[in-house]
TIDO-958496 format. One record per residue: residue in one letter; x, y negated, z negated of N, C-alpha, C in turn. Coordinates in pm, whole numbers, always signed. Example, Ala and Ser with C-alpha at 12.3 -4.5 7.8 and 13.67 -1.06 7.14 Angstrom:
code n.xx n.yy n.zz ca.xx ca.yy ca.zz c.xx c.yy c.zz
A +1319 +569 -780 +1230 +450 -780 +1320 +330 -780 $
S +1285 +225 -708 +1367 +106 -714 +1290 -3 -787 $
This chain:
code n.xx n.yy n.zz ca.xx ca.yy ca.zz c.xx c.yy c.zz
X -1255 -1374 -2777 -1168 -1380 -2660 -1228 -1295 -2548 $
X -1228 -1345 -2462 -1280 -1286 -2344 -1199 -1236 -2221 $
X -1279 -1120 -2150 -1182 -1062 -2070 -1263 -1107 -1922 $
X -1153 -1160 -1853 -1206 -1197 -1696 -1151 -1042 -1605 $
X -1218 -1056 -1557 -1210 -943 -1421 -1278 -1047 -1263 $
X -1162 -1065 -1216 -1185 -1086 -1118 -1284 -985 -983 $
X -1332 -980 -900 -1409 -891 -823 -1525 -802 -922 $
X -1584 -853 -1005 -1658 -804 -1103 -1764 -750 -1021 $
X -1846 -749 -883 -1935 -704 -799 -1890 -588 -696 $
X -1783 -592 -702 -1717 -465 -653 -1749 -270 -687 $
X -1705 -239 -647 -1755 -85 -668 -1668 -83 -815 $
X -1496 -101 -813 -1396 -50 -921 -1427 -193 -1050 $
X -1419 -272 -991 -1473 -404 -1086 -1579 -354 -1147 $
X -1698 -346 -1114 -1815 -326 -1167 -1784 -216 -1297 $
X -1719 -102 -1238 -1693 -12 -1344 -1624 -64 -1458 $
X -1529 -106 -1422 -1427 -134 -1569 -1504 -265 -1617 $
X -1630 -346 -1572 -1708 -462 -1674 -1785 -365 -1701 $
X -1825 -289 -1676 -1946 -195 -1754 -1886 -114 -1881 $
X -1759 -63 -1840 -1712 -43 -1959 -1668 -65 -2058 $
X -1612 -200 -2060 -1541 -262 -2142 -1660 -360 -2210 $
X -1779 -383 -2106 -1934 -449 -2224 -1987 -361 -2322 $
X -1946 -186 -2271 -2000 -123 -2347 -1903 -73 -2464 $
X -1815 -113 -2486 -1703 -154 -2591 -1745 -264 -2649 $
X -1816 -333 -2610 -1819 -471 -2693 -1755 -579 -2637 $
X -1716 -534 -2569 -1612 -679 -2508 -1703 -798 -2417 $
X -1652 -918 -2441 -1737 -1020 -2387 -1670 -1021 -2264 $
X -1729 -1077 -2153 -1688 -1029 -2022 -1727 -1154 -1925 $
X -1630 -1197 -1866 -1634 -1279 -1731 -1604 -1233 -1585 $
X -1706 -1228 -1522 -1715 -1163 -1446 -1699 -1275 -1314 $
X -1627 -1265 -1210 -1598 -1369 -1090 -1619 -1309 -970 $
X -1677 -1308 -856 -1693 -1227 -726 -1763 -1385 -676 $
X -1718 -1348 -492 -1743 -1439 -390 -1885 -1379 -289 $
X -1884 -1241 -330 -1962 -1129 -264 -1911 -1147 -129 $
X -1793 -1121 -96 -1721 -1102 +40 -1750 -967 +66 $
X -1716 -893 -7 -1780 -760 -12 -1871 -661 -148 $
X -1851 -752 -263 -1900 -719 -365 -2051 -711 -345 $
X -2152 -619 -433 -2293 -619 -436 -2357 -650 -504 $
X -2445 -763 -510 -2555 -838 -599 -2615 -726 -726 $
X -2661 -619 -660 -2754 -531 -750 -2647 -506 -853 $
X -2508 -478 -830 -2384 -456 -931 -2384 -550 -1006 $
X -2403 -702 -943 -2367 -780 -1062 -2496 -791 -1100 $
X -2649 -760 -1065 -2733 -787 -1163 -2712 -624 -1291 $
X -2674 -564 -1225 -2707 -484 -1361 -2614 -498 -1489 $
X -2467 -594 -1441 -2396 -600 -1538 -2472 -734 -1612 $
X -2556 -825 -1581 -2640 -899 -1634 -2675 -882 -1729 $
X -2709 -789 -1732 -2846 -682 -1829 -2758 -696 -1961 $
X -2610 -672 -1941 -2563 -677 -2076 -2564 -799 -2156 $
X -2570 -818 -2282 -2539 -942 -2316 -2456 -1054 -2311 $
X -2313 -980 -2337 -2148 -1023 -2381 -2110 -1051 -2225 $
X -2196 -1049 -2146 -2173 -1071 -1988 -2181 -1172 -1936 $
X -2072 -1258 -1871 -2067 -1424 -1822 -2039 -1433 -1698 $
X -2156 -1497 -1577 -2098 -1479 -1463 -2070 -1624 -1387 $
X -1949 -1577 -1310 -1894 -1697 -1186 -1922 -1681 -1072 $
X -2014 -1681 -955 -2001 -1670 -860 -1872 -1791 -795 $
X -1767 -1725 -710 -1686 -1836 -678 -1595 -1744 -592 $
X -1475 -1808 -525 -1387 -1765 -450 -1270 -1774 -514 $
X -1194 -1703 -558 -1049 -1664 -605 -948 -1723 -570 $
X -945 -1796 -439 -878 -1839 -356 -869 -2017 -383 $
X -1027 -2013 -435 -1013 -2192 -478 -972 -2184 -635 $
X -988 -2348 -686 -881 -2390 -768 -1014 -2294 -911 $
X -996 -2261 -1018 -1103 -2170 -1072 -1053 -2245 -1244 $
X -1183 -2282 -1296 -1204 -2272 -1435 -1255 -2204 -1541 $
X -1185 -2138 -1626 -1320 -2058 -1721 -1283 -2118 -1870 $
X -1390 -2161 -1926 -1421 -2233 -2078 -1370 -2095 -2153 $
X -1353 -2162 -2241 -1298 -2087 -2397 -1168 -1985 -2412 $
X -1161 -1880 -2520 -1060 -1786 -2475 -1031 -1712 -2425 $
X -925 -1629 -2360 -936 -1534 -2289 -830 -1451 -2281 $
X -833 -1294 -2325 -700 -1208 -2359 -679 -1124 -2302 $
X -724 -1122 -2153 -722 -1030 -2047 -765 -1107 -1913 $
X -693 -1075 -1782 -682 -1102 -1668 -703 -931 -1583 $
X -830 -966 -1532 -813 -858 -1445 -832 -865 -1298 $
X -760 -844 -1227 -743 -872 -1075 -781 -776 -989 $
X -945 -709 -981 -986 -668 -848 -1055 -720 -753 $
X -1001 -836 -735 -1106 -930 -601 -1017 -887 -461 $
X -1025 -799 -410 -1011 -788 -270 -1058 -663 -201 $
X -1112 -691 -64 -1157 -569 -37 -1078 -459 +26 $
X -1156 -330 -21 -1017 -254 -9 -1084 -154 +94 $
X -1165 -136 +201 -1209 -41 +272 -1141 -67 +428 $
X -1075 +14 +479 -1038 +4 +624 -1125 -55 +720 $
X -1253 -61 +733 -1330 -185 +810 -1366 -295 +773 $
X -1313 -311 +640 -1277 -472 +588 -1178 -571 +653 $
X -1079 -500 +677 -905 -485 +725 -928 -582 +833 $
X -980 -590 +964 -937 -647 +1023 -1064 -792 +1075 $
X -1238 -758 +1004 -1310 -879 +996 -1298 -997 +877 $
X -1182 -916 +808 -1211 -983 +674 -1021 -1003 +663 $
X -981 -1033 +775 -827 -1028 +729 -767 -1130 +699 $
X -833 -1252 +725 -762 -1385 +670 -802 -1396 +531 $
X -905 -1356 +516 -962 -1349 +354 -914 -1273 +306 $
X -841 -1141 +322 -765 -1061 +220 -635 -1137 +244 $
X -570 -1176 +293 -453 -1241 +283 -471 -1384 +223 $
X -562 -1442 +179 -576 -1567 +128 -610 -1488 -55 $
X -670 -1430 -24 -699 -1351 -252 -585 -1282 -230 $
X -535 -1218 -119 -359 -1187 -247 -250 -1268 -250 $
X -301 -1393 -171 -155 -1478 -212 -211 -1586 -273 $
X -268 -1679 -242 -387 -1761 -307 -405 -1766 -430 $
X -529 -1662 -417 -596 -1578 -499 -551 -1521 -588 $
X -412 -1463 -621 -340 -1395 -724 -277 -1561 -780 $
X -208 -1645 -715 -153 -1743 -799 -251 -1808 -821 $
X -401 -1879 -802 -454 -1897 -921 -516 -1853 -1070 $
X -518 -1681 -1053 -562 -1585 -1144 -426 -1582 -1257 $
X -272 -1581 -1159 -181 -1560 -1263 -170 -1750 -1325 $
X -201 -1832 -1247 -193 -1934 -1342 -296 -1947 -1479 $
X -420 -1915 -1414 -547 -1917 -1568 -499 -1822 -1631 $
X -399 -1698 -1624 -384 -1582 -1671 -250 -1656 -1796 $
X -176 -1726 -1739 -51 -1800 -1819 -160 -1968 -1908 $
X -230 -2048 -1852 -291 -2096 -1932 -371 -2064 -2017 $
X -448 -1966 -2066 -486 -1868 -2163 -430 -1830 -2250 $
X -297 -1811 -2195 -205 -1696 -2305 -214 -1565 -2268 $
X -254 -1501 -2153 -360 -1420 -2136 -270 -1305 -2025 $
X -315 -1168 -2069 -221 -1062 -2022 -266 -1033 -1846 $
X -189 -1066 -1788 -249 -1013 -1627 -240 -852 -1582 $
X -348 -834 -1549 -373 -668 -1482 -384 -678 -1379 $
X -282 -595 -1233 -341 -626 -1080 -362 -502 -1040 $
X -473 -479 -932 -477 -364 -932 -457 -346 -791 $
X -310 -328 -801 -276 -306 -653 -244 -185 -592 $
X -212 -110 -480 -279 -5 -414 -140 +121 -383 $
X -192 +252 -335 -144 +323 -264 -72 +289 -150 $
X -163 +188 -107 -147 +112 +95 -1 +14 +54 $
X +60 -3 +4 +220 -24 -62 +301 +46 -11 $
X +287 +221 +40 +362 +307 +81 +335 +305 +149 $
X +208 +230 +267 +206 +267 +398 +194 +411 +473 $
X +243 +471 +562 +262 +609 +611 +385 +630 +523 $
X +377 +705 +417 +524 +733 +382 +604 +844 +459 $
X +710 +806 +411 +851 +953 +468 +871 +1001 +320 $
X +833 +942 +217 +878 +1018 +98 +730 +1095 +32 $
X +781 +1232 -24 +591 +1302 -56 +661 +1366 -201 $
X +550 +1369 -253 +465 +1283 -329 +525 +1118 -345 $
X +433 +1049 -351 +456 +868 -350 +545 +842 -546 $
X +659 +783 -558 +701 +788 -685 +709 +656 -650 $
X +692 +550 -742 +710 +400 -825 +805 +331 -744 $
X +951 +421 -746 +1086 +310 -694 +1097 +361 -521 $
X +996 +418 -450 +957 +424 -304 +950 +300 -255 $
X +1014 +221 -143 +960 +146 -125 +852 +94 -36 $
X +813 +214 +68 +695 +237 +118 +730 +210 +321 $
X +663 +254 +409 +700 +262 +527 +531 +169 +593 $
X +546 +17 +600 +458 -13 +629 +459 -95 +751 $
X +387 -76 +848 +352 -199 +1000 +321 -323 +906 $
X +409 -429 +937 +363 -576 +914 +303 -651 +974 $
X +255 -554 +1065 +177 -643 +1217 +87 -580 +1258 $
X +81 -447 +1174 -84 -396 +1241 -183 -375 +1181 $
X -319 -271 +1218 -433 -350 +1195 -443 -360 +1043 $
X -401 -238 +985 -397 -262 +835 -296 -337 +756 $
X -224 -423 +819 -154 -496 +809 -190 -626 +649 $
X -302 -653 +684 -337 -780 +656 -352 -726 +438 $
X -448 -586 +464 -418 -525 +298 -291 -483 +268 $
X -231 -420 +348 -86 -358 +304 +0 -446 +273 $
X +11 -510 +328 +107 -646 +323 +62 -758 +195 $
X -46 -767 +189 -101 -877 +116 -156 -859 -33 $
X -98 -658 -40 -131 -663 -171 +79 -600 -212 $
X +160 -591 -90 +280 -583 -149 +355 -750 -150 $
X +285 -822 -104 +292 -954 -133 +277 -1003 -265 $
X +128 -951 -291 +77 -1002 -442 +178 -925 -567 $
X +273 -788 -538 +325 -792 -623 +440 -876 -658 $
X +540 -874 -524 +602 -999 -512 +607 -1100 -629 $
X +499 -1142 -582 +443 -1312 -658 +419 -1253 -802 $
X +347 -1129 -850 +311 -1136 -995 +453 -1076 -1039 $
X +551 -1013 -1005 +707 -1017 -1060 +768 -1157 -1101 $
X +745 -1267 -982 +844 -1365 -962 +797 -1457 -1074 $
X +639 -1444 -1077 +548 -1565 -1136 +620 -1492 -1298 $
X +595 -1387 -1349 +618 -1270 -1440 +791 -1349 -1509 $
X +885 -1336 -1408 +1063 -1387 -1437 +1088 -1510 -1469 $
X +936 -1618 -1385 +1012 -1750 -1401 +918 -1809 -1552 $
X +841 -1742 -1555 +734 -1812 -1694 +705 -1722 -1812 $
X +748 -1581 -1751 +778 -1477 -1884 +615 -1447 -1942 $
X +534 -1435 -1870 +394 -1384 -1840 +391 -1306 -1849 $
X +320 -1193 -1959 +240 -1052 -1960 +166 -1014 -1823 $
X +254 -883 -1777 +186 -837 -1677 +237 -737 -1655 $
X +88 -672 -1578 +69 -531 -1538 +45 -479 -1399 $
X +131 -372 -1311 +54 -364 -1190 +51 -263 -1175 $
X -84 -183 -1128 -165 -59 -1109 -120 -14 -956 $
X -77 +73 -926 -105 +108 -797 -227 +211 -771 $
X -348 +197 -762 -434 +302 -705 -459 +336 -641 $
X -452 +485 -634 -475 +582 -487 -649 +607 -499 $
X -696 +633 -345 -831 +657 -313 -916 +661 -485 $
X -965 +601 -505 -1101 +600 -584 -1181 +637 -534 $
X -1327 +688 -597 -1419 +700 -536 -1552 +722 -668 $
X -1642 +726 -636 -1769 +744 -730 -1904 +656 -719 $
X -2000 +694 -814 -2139 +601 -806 -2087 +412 -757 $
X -2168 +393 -703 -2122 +235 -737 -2087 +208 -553 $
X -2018 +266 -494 -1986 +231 -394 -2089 +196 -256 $
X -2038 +109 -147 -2135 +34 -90 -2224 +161 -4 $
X -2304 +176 +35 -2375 +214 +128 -2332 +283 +280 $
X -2245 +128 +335 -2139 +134 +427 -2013 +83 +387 $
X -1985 +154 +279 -1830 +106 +242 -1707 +158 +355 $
X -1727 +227 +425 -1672 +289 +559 -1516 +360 +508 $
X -1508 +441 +377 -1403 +515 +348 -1443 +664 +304 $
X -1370 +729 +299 -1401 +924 +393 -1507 +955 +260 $
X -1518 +921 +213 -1597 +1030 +73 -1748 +935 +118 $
X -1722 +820 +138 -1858 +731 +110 -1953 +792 +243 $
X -1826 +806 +370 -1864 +791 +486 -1939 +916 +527 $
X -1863 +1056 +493 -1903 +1192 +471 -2058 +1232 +368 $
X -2031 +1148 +286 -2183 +1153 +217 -2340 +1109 +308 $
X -2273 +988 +352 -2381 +936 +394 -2429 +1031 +572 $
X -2302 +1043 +621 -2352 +1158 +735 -2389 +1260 +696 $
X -2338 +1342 +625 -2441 +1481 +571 -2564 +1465 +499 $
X -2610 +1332 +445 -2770 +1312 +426 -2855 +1251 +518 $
X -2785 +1190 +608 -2874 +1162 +717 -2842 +1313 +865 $
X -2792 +1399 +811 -2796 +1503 +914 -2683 +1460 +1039 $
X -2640 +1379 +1025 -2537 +1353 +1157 -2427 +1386 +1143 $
X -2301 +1415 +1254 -2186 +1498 +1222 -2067 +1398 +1133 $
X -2015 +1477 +1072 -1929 +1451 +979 -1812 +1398 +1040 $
X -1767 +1250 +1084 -1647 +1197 +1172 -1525 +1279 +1106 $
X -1447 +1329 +1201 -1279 +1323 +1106 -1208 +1222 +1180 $
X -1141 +1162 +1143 -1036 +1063 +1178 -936 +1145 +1235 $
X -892 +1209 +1378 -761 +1241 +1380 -757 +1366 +1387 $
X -868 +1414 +1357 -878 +1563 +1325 -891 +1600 +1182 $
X -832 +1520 +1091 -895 +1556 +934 -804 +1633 +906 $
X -698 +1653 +994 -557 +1738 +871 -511 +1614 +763 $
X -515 +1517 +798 -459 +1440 +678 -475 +1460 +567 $
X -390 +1426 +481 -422 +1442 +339 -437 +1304 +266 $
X -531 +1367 +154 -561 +1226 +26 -570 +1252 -108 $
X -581 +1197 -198 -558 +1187 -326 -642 +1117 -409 $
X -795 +1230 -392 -913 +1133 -456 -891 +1131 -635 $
X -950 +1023 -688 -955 +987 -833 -1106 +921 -857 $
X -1163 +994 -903 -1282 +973 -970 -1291 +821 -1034 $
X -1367 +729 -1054 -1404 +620 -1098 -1365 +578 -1238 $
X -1385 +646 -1297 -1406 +676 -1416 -1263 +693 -1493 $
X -1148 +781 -1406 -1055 +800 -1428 -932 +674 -1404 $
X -934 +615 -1331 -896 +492 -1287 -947 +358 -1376 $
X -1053 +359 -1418 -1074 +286 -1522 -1007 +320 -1653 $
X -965 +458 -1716 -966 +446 -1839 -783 +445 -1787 $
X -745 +428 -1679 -594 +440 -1670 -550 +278 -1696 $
X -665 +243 -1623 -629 +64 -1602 -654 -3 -1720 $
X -662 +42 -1830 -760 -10 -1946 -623 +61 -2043 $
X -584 +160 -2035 -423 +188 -2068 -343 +95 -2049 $
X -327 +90 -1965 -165 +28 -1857 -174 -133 -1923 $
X -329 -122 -1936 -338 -356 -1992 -273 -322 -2147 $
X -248 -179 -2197 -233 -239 -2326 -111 -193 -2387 $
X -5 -168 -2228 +149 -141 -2282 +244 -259 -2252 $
X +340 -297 -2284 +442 -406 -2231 +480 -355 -2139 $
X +409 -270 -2013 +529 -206 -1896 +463 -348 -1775 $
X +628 -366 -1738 +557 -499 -1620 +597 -458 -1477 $
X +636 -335 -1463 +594 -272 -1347 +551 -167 -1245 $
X +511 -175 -1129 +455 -77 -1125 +429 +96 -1131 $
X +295 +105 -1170 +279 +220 -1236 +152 +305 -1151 $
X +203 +419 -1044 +75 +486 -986 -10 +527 -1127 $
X -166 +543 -1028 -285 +564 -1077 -319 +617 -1017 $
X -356 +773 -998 -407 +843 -912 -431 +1007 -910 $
X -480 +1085 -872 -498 +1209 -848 -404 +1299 -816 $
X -282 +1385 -813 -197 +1450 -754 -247 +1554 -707 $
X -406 +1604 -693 -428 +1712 -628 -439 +1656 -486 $
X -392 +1710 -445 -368 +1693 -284 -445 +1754 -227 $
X -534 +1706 -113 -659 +1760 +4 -622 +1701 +181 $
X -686 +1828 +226 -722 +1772 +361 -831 +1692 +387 $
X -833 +1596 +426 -995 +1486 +443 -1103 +1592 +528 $
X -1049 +1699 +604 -1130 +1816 +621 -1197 +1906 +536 $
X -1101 +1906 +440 -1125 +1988 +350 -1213 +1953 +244 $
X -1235 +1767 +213 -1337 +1684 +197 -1476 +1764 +204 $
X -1471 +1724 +388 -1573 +1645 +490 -1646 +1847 +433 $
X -1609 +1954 +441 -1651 +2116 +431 -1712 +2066 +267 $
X -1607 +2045 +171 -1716 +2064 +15 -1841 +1949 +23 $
X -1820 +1832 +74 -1939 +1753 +107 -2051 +1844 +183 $
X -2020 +1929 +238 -2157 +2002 +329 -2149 +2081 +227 $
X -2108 +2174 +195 -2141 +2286 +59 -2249 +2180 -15 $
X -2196 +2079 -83 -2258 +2028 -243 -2382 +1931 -172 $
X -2443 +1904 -45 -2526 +1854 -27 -2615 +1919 +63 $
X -2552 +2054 +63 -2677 +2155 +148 -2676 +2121 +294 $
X -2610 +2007 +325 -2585 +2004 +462 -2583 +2086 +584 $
X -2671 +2076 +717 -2627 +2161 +832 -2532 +2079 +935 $
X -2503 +1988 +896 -2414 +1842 +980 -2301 +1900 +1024 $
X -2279 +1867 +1197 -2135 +1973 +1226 -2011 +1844 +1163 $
X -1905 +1914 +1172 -1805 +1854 +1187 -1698 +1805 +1324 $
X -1715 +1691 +1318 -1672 +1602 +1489 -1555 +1562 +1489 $
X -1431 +1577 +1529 -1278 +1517 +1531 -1312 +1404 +1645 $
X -1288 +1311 +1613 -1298 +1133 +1678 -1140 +1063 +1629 $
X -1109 +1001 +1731 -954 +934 +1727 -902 +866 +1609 $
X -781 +905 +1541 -736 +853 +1445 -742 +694 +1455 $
X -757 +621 +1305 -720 +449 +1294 -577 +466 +1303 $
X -522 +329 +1342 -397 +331 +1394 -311 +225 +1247 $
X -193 +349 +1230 -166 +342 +1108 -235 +449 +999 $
X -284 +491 +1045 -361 +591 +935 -238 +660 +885 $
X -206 +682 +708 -157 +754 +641 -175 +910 +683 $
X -67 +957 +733 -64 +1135 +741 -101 +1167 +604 $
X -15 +1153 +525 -29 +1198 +368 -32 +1106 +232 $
X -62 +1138 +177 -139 +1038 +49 -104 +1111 -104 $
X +7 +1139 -175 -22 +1211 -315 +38 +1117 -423 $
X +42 +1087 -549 +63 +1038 -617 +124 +1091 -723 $
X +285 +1043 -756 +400 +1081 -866 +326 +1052 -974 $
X +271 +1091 -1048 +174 +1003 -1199 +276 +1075 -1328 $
X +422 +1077 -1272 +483 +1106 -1405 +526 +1009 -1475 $
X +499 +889 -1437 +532 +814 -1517 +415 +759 -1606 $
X +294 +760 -1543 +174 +736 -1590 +148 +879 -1700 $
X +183 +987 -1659 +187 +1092 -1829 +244 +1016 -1926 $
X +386 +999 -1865 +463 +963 -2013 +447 +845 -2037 $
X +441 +780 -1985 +378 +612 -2063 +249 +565 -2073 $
X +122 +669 -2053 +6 +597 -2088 -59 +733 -2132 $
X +4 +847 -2153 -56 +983 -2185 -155 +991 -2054 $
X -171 +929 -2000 -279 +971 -1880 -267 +1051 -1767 $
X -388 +1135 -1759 -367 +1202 -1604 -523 +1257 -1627 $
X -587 +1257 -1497 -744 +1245 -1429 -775 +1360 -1512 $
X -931 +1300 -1595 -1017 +1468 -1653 -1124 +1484 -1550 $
X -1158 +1433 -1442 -1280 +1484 -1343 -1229 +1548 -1274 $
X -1292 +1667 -1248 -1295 +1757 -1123 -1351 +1669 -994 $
X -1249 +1715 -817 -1311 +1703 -743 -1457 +1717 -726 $
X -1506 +1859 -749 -1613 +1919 -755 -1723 +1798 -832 $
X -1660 +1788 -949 -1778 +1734 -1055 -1797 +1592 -1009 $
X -1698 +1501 -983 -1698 +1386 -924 -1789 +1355 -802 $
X -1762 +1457 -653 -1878 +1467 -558 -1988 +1455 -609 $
X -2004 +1551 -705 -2159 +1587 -728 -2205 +1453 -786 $
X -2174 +1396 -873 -2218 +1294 -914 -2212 +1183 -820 $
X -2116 +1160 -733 -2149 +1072 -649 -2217 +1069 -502 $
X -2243 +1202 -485 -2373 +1256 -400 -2534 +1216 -443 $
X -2524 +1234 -574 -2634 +1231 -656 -2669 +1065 -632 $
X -2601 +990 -700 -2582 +858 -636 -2643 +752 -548 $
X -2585 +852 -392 -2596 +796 -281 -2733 +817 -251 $
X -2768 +951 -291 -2899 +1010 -231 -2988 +949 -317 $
X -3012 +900 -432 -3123 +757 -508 -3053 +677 -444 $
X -2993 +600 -369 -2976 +475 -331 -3040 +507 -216 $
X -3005 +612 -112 -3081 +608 +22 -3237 +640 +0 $
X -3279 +723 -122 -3410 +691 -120 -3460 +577 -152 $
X -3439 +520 -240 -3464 +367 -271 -3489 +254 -153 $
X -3368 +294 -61 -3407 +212 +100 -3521 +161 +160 $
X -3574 +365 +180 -3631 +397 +204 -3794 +353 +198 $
X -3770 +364 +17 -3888 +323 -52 -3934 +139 -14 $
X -3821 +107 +39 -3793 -81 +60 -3889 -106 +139 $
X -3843 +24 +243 -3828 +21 +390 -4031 +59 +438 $
């Protein structure tokens, strides 16, 4: 029986097929490369138990044989995705989720979505808890993810009541780690890549905001939990240590030796003031809560960036 993961070329996709091949698990892997990266899906190649679809989520989708897992990360989730890529994120979470939850119900097959923080929008309630129902613009620029992944839960409840379908929905706050694009254009990716090329470190707004990073790694072994309880709704995934994106943009210059100043440039509109995540429900129903350190997480995904930008280089 095989496990599909939708967005398998993705930064968070990529991780949870790498892990679950290295479990043994046979693996179908689906990406449109809207934003997903080739070199990701060639290295999940490499594995054996590895089956790939290049295709769009959005069209009508077949996969041969069995299958005992549905995993749903095909959409892009970076704020300069948001508004070149906004008919396409609103077509994979409404679309795109009802053909995944239909192959997910013709299978027999348990659905996992991995839908987001951006649910709460700018909240008024702090820390973010489950039965929040979130403070979001339906009309602005981040509109098109916020909306279209509190849409997709919508649909995987309703699809869930009327056909009695196994399912799961993740809310994840900021991820981050190896794997991510180059110009993925979100604060950890973005801060790395200016303090190795020496240029100043943007803050959005000034960088008092706060966020709620979660290591790669940690988010995978939550989402890989959550597929294997009967809970069918949603359940944060995320970090509760709480930071200033300033306070970021300063340990990024510490851990990369950086002399790069730090530049305050105009907030995105809609930008979340604050970002933390209730994960008490995720203790008590999946024993889970994050083992990476901020600290240890940077470092490794500094490490990362800096072989990928030499590698460029070496192209170049």
């Amino acid at each position: 029986m095989a496990i599909v993961v939708a967005g398998a070329a993705g930064f968070l996709g990529f991780h949870l097929c790498e892990r679950l091949l290295k479990q043994g698990e046979p693996v179908v892997g689906i990406d449109n490369f809207a934003s997903g990266q080739r070199d990701l899906a060639a290295a999940l190649g490499q594995y054996p138990g590895f089956h790939w679809i290049e295709a769009d989520i959005a069209q009508p989708l077949r996969v041969e044989g069995g299958v005992s897992k549905v995993f749903d990360l095909a959409c892009p989730a970076s704020p300069v995705d948001f508004e070149p890529l906004s008919l396409e994120i609103l077509q994979t979470c409404s679309q795109g989720v009802l053909n995944l939850l239909t192959l997910a119900l013709e299978k027999r097959a348990v659905f996992v979505q991995t839908s987001t923080s951006e649910c709460y929008g700018d909240p008024l309630v702090h820390p973010q808890r489950e039965d929040y129902y979130g403070n979001v613009n339906p009309i602005g620029i981040r509109s098109p993810y916020d909306e279209g992944k509190r849409y997709a839960e919508a649909l995987i409840t309703a699809f869930h009541r009327r056909h009695g379908l196994a399912v799961r929905i993740a809310r994840v706050f900021n991820t981050y780690g190896p794997g991510m694009r180059l110009d993925d254009g979100r604060v950890i990716s973005n801060f790395v890549m200016q303090a190795l090329a020496g240029e100043p470190l943007t803050l959005q707004g000034g960088g008092e905001q706060t966020r709620s990073f979660c290591y790669v790694d940690d988010t995978v072994e939550g989402l890989l939990r959550l597929s294997a309880t009967d809970y069918t709704k949603p359940v944060n995934l995320g970090n509760p240590d709480e930071v200033t994106v300033r306070r970021v943009a300063e340990e990024i210059l510490e851990l990369t030796g950086s002399a790069s100043p730090l530049k305050s440039v105009p907030g995105r509109a809609d930008d979340p003031h604050v970002r933390c995540p209730d994960i008490s429900l995720a203790r008590r129903l999946l024993g889970w809560s994050p083992q990476v350190t901020r600290r240890e997480g940077l470092e490794r995904t500094i490490e990362y960036f800096r072989s990928r930008v030499n590698r460029e280089r070496v192209r170049m």
